[in-house]
C-alpha positions as CSV (number, residue, x, y, z in Angstrom):
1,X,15.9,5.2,-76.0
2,X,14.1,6.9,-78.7
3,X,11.4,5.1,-80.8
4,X,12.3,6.2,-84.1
5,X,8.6,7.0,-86.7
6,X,7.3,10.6,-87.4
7,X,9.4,13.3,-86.3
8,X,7.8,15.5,-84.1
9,X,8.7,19.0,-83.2
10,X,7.4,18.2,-79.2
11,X,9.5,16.5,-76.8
12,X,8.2,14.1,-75.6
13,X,10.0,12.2,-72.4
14,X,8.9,8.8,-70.1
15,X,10.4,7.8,-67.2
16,X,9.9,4.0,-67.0
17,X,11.1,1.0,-65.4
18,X,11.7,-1.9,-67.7
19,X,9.4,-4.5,-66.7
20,X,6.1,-2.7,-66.2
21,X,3.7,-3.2,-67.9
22,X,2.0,0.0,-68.2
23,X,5.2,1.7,-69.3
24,X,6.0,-1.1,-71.8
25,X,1.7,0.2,-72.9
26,X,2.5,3.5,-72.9
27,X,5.4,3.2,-75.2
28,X,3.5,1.1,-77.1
29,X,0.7,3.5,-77.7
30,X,3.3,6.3,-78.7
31,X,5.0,4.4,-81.0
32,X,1.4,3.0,-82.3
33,X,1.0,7.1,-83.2
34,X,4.2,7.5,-84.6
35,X,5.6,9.8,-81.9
36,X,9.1,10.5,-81.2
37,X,10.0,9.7,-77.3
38,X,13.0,9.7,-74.6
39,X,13.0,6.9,-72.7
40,X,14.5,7.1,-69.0
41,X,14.7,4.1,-67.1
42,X,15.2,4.6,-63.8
43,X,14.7,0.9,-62.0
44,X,16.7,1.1,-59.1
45,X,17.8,4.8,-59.3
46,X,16.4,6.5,-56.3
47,X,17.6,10.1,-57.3
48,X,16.5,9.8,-60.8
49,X,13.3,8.8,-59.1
50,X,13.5,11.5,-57.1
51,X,14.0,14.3,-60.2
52,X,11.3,12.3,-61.3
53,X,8.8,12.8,-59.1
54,X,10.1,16.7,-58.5
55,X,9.0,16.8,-61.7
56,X,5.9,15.2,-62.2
57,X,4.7,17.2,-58.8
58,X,5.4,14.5,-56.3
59,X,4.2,11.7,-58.3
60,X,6.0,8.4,-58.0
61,X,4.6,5.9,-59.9
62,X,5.7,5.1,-63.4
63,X,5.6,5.9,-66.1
64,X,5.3,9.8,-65.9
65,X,5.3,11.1,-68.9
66,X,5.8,14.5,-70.4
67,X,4.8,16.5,-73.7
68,X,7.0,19.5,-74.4
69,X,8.0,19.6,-70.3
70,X,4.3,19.4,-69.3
71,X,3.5,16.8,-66.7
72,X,1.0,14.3,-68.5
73,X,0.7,11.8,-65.6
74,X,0.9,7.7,-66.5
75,X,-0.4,5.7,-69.0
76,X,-3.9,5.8,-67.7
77,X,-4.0,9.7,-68.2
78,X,-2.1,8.8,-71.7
79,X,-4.3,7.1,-72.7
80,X,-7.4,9.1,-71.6
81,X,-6.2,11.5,-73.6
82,X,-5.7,9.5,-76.7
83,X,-9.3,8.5,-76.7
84,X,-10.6,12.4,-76.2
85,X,-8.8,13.1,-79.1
86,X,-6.7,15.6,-76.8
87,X,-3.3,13.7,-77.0
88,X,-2.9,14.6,-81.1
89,X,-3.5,18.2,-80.0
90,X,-1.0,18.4,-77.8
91,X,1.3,16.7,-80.2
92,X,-0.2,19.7,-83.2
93,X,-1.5,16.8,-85.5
């Protein structure tokens, strides 16, 4: 699912499940900064999981997001990184 606002020339990807509440805050804080995401839901998907946490390196939980194929972490990190002031220069604004 993507979260139409400002285009953005980073991709930026969350693997979610649908009912969690820090993915639904996670996705809410992107789409509060106009950002562009891929949403994959993977409730109940044990080998999307899987990929998931291959790529996220051997985390499980979710969400795990990523910026332009880097690992970010979960919303925690997310928004740690928003408040730094780090987040909009990984996204170049």
């Amino acid at each position: 699912m993507t979260q139409p606002s400002q285009p953005t020339r980073y991709r930026v990807e969350i693997y979610t499940w649908r009912y969690c509440p820090y993915c639904i805050a996670a996705k809410q804080l992107l789409v509060d900064k106009g950002v562009e995401f891929v949403e994959h839901a993977i409730d109940g998907d044990s080998t999307a999981r899987a990929a998931m946490a291959e790529r996220a390196n051997g985390r499980h939980t979710v969400p795990q997001i990523f910026i332009d194929d880097r690992a970010i972490g979960g919303f925690r990190e997310l928004a740690a990184l928003d408040r730094s002031g780090a987040l909009g220069r990984l996204l170049g604004r």
